[in-house]
C-alpha positions as CSV (number, residue, x, y, z in Angstrom):
1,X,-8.9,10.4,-24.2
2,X,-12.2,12.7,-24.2
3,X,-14.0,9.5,-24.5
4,X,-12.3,7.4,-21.4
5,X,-12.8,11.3,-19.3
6,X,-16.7,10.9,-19.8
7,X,-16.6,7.1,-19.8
8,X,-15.0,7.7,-16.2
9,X,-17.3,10.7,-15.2
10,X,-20.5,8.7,-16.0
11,X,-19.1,5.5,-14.4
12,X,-18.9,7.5,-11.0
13,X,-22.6,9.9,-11.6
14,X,-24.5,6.7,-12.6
15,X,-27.0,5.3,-12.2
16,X,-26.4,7.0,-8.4
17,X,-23.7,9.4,-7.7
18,X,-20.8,7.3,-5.7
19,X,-19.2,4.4,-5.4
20,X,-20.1,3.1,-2.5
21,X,-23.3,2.9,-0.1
22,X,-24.6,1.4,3.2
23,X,-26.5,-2.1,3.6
24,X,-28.9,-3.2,6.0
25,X,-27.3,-6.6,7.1
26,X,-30.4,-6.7,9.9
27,X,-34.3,-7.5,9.2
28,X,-36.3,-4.3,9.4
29,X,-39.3,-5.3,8.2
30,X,-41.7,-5.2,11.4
31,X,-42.1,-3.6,14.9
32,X,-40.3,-6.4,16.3
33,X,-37.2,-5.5,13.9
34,X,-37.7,-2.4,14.8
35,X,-37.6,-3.3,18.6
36,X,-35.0,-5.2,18.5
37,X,-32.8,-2.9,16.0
38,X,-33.1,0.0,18.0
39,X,-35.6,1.0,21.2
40,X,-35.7,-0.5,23.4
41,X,-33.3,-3.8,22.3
42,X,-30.6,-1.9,21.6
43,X,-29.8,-1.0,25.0
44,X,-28.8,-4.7,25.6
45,X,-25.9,-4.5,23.5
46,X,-25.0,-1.6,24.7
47,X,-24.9,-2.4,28.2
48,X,-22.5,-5.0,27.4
49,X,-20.1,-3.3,26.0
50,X,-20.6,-0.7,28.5
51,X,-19.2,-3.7,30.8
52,X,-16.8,-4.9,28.1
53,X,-15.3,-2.8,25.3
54,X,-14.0,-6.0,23.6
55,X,-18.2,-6.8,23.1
56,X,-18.1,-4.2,20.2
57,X,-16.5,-6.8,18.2
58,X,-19.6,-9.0,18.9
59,X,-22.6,-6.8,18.6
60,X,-21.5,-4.1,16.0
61,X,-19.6,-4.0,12.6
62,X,-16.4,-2.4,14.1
63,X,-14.2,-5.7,13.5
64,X,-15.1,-5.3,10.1
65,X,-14.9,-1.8,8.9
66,X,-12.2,0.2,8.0
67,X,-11.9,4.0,7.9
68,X,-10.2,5.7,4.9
69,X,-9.0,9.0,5.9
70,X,-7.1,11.8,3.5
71,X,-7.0,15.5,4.3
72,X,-6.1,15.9,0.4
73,X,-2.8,17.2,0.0
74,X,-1.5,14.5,-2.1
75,X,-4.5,13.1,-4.6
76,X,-2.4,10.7,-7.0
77,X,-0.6,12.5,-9.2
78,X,-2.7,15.7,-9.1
79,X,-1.3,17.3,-5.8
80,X,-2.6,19.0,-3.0
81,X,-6.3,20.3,-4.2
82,X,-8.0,19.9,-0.6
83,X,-9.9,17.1,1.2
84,X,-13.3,17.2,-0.9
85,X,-11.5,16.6,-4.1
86,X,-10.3,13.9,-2.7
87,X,-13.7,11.9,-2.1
88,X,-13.8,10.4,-5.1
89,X,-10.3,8.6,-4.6
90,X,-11.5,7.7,-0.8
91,X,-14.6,6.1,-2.5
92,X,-12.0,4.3,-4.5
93,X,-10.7,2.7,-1.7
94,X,-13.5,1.8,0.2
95,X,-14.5,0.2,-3.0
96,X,-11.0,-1.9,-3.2
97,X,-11.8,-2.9,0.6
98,X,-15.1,-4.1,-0.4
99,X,-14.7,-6.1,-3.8
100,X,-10.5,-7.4,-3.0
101,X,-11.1,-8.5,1.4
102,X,-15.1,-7.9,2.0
103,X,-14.4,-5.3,4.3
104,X,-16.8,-2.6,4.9
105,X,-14.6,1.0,4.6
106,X,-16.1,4.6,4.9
107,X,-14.5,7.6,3.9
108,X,-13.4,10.2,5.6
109,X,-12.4,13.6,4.1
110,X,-10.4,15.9,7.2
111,X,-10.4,19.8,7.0
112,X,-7.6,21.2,9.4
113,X,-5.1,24.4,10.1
114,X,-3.1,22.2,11.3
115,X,-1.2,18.8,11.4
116,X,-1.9,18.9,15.5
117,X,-5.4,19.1,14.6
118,X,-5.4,15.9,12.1
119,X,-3.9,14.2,14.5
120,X,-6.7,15.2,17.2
121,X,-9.7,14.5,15.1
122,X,-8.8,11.0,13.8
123,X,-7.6,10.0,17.3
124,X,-10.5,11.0,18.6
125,X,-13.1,8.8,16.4
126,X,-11.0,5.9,15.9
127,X,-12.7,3.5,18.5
128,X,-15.6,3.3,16.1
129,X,-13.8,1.6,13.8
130,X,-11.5,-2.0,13.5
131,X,-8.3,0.2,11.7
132,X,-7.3,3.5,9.8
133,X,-5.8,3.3,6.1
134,X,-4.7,6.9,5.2
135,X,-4.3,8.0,2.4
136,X,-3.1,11.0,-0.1
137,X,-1.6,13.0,2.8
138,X,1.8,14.7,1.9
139,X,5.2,14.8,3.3
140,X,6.8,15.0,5.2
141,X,3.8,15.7,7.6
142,X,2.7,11.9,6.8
143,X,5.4,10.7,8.6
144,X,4.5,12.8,11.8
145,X,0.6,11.9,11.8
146,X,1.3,8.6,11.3
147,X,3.7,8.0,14.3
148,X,1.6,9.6,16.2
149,X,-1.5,7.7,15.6
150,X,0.1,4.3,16.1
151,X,0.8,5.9,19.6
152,X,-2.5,7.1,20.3
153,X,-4.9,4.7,18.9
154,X,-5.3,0.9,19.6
155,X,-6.6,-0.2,16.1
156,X,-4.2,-0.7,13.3
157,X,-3.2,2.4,11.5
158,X,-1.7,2.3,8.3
159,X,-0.5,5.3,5.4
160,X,-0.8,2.9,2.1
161,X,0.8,5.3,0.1
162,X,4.3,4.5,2.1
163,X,3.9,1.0,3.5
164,X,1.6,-0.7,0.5
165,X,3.8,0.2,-2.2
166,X,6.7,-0.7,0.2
167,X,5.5,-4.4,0.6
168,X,4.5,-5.0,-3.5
169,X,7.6,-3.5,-4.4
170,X,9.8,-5.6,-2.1
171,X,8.0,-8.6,-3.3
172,X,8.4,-7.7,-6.6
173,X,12.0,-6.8,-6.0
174,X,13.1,-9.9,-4.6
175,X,11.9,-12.1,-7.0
176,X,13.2,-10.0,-9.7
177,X,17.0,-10.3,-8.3
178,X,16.7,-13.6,-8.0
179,X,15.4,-14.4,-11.7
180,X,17.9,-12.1,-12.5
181,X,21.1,-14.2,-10.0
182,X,21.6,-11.5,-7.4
183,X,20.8,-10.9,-3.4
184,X,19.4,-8.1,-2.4
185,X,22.3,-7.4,0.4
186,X,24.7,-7.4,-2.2
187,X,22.6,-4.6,-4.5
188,X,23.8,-0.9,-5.7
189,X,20.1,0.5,-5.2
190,X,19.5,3.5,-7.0
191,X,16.1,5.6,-5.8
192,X,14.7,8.2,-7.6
193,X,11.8,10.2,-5.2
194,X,12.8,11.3,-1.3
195,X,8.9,11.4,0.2
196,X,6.8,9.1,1.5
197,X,7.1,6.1,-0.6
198,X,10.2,6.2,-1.6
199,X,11.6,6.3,2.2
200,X,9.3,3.3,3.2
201,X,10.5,1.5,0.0
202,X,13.7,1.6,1.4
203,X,13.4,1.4,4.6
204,X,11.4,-2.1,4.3
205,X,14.3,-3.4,1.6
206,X,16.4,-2.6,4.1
207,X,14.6,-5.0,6.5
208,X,14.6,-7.4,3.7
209,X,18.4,-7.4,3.6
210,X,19.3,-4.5,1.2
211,X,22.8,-2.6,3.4
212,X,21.5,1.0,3.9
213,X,25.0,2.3,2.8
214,X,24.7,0.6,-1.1
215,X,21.6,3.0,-1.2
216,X,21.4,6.3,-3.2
217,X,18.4,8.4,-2.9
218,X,17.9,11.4,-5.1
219,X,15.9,14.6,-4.2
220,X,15.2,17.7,-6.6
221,X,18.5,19.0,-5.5
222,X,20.5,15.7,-6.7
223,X,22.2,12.8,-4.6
224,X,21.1,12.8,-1.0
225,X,24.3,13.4,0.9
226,X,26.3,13.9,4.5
227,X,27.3,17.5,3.9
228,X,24.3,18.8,2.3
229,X,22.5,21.1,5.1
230,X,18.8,20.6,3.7
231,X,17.7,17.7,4.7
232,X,15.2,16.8,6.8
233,X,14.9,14.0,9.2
234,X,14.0,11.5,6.8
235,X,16.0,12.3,4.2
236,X,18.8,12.8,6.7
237,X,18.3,8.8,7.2
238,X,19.2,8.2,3.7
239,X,21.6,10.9,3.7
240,X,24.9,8.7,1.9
241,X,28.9,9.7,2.8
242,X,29.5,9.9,-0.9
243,X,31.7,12.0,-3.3
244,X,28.3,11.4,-6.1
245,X,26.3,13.9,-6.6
246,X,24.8,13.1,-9.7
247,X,21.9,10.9,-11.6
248,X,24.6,9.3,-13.9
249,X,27.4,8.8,-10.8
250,X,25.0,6.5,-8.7
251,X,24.1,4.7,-12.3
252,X,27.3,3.9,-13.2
253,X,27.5,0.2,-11.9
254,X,24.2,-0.5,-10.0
255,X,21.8,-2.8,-9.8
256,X,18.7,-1.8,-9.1
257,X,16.7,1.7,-10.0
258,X,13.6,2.6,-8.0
259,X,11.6,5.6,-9.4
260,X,9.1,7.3,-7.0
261,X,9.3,10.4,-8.5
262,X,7.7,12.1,-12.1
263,X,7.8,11.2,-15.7
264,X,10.7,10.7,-17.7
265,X,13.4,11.5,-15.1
266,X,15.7,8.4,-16.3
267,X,17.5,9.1,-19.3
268,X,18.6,6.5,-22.0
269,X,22.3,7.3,-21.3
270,X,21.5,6.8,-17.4
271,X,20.0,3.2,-17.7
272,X,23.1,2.2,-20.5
273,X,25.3,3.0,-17.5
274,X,23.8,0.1,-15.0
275,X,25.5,-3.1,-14.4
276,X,24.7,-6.5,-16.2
277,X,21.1,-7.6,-15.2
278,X,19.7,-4.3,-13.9
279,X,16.1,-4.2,-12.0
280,X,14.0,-1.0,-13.0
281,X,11.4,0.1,-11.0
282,X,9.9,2.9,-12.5
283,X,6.7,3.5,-10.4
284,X,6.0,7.3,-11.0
285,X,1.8,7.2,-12.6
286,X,0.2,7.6,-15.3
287,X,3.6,8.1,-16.8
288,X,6.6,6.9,-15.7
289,X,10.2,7.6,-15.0
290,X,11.5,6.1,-18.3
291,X,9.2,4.6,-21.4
292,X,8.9,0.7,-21.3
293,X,9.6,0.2,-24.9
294,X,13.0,2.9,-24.5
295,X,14.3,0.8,-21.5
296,X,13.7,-2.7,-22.8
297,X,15.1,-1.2,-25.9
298,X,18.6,0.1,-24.4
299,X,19.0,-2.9,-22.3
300,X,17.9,-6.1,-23.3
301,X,19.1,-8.0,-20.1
302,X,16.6,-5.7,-18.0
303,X,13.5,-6.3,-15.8
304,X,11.4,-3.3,-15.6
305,X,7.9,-2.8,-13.4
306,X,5.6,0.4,-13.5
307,X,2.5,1.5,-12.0
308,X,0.8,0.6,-15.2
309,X,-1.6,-1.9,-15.9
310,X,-1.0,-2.1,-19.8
311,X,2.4,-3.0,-18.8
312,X,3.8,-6.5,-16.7
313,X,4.6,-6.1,-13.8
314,X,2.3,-3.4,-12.3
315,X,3.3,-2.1,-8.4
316,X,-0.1,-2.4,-7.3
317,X,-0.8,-1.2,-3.7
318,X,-4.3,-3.2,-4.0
319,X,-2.2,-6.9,-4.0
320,X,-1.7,-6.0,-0.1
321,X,-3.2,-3.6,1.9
322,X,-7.1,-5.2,1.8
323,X,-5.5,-8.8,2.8
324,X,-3.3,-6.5,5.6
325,X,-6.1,-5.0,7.1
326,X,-8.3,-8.8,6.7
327,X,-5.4,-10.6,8.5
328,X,-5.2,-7.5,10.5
329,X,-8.7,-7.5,11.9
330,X,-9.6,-11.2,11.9
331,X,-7.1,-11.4,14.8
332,X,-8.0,-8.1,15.8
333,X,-4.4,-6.7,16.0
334,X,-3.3,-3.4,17.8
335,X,-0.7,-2.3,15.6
336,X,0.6,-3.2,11.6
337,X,4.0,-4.1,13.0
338,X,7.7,-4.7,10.4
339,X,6.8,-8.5,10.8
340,X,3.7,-8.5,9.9
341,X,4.6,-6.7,6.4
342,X,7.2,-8.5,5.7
343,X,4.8,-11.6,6.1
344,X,2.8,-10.0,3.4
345,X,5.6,-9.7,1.8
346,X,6.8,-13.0,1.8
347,X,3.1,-14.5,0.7
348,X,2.8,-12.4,-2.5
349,X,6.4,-13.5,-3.3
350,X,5.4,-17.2,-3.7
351,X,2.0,-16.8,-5.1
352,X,4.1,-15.0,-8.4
353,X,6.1,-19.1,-8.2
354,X,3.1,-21.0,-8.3
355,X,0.8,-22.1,-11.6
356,X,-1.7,-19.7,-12.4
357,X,-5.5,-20.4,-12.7
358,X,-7.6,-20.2,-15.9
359,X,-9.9,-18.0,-14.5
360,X,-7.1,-15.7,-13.1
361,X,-5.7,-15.3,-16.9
362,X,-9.0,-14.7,-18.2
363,X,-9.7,-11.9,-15.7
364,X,-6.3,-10.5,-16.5
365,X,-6.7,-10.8,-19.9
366,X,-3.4,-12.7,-20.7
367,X,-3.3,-16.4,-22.4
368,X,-0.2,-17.6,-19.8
369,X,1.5,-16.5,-16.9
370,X,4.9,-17.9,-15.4
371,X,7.3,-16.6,-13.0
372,X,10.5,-15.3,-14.9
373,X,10.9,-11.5,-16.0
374,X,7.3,-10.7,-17.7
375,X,5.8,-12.0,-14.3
376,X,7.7,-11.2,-11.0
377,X,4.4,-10.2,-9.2
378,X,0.9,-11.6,-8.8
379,X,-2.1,-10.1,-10.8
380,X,-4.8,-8.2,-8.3
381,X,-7.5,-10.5,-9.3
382,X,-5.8,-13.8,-7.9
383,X,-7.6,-15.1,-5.0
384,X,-4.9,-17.0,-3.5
385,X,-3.8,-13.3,-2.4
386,X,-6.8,-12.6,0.3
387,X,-6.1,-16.6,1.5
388,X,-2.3,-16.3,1.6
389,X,-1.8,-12.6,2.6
390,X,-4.2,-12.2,5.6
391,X,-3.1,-15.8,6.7
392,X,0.3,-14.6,6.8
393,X,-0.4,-11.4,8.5
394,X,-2.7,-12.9,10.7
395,X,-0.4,-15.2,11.6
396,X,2.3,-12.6,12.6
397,X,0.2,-10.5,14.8
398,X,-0.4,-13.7,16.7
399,X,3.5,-14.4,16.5
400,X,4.4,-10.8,17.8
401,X,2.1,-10.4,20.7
402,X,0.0,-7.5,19.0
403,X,-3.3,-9.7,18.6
404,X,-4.7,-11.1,21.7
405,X,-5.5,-14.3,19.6
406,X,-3.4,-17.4,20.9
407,X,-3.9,-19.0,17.4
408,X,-5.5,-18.9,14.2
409,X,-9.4,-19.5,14.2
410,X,-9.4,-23.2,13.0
411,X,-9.9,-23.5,8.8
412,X,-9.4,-19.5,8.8
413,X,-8.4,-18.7,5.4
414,X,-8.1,-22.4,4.2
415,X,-7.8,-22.9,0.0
């Protein structure tokens, strides 16, 4: 472990501090460059989109540049330890954008007194760019910014932590039940974790077909309930007319566990008390809500995911949200609307039921990959998911009305 900490330290110090830095994509090597880069030539771009704000997708890199935005009060797994701690993760992400979609992403690290004042400052530079990913912002105040920059701004905005790990794990989800001869709208869902991800988990399953009133979500207090007076608005929306108030009541007979939550919260007694073929989602990083080798060991007939890598199976926000924003911006959508994810959703799904490349196994480090319980979701370095997922989405946004595309660009995203 000391040697991964200084492995990981030195990958970020050298041979330049950083993961990520700005290109020239422009000549500049004579006065004419010069003239034409800035004075006087670049007053003729600017005077057209002066004229024509729609021109900034023409003359600048907006259409292709993302803005990654935190204010640090949720880093990973660490907590809230402010916004310049949280660089290193925003880096991260910019990197993801970069090496997974080709989009250009800059971080953005907010220092406010308030949410009011979050709100303010993004709004207020978001024109510069083609969408917003937040990130690592806490609840419930995520819910609140969010909401109310989809309101105010006319670029996608998007909080990966809720609505990324909502899409891969309703992919993975679905194609789990089915290996496993169940429909999601006839599933006991079980969730472990009441904040951000755990209520967009839910609430996109539920769009997916899961009934909201066969779901039981679990705070720090126990089962989320009608006559508990604690709750707040988004809890409230999950908040189940049941006499269960326990872990091992909700168990007892269901079908599906999703853990959003911490480390070893799902006893071996708990998971014995699930019904034939259970689904296990246990999500919560670096360590998570029950042991792989416990789970598979108390119930043979299970399929279990985490947020691992050294596991199958990993819930990977980074098998979505580059090809979201890609679709997103090629069409140069307005919003991230339901359809739109569930598109995405829908895409990854049938990658995972396809034959996998040689070069995808060799990336991933495995000698054979086929869809059944070791395999229910695709691997982050298969390219089909840029060409499938931001076709899909793309495809959407022209579907719903939020792009003002009539149609695809012809060949866009062809295999």
């Amino acid at each position: 472990m000391t040697d991964f900490r200084q492995q990981a330290l030195d990958y970020h110090a050298l041979p330049v501090p950083g993961k990520i830095s700005v290109e020239l994509t422009k000549p500049a090597e004579s006065v004419k460059d010069l003239a034409l880069a800035y004075s006087p030539g670049v007053a003729e771009p600017v005077r057209e989109i002066a004229a024509d704000p729609d021109a900034a997708y023409l003359y600048t890199g907006k259409g292709n540049m993302v803005a990654v935005i935190s204010n640090g009060t949720a880093i990973l797994g660490l907590g809230n330890l402010g916004p310049l701690a949280s660089k290193p993760v925003m880096e991260g992400k910019a990197l993801l954008f970069k090496r997974f979609a080709g989009l250009d992403a800059i971080d953005i690290e907010v220092t406010h007194r308030t949410t009011e004042e979050f709100i303010n400052t993004v709004a207020s530079i978001a024109d510069t760019f083609g969408g917003i990913n937040l990130e690592d912002i806490k609840a419930p105040e995520c819910f609140e910014i969010e909401q109310e920059l989809v309101k105010r701004c006319n670029i996608p905005v998007f909080h990966d932590d809720q609505h990324g790990t909502a899409i891969v794990t309703a992919a993975g989800m679905l194609n789990a039940l089915e290996i496993q001869g169940k429909q999601l709208h006839d599933a006991t869902i079980v969730c472990m974790g009441a904040g951000a991800a755990a209520v967009a988990c839910m609430e996109l399953l539920i769009k997916c077909g899961a009934q909201r009133e066969r779901i039981y979500m679990l705070d720090r207090q126990g089962v989320i309930h009608t006559r508990r007076d604690d709750l707040t608005p988004h809890k409230m929306l999950f908040a189940n007319n049941t006499d269960k108030r326990t872990l091992d009541d909700v168990m007892n007979g269901a079908d599906v566990f999703v853990g959003v939550s911490g480390p070893d919260v799902l006893p071996a007694e708990s998971l014995k008390l699930m019904a034939a073929n259970p689904v296990v989602f246990a999500c919560s990083n670096p360590d998570p809500e029950i042991k792989p080798a416990l789970a598979h060991q108390v119930r043979q007939d299970l399929i279990m995911a985490t947020g691992r890598s050294d596991y199958p199976n990993q819930v990977n926000n980074v098998l979505c949200f580059p090809f979201i924003f890609r679709g997103a911006l090629d069409v140069r959508a307005n919003t991230i609307n339901d359809e739109m994810k569930i598109a995405a959703v829908e895409a990854i799904r049938q990658i995972t039921k396809e034959p996998v490349s040689d070069a995808v196994l060799k990336a991933s480090d495995v000698s054979k990959l086929e869809f059944g319980k070791e395999y229910i979701i695709p691997k982050p370095m298969d390219p089909r998911l840029c060409q499938r997922v931001a076709k899909a989405v793309a495809q959407a946004a022209i579907d719903t009305g939020v792009s003002p595309f009539e149609a695809l660009p012809k060949g866009y995203m062809s295999e």
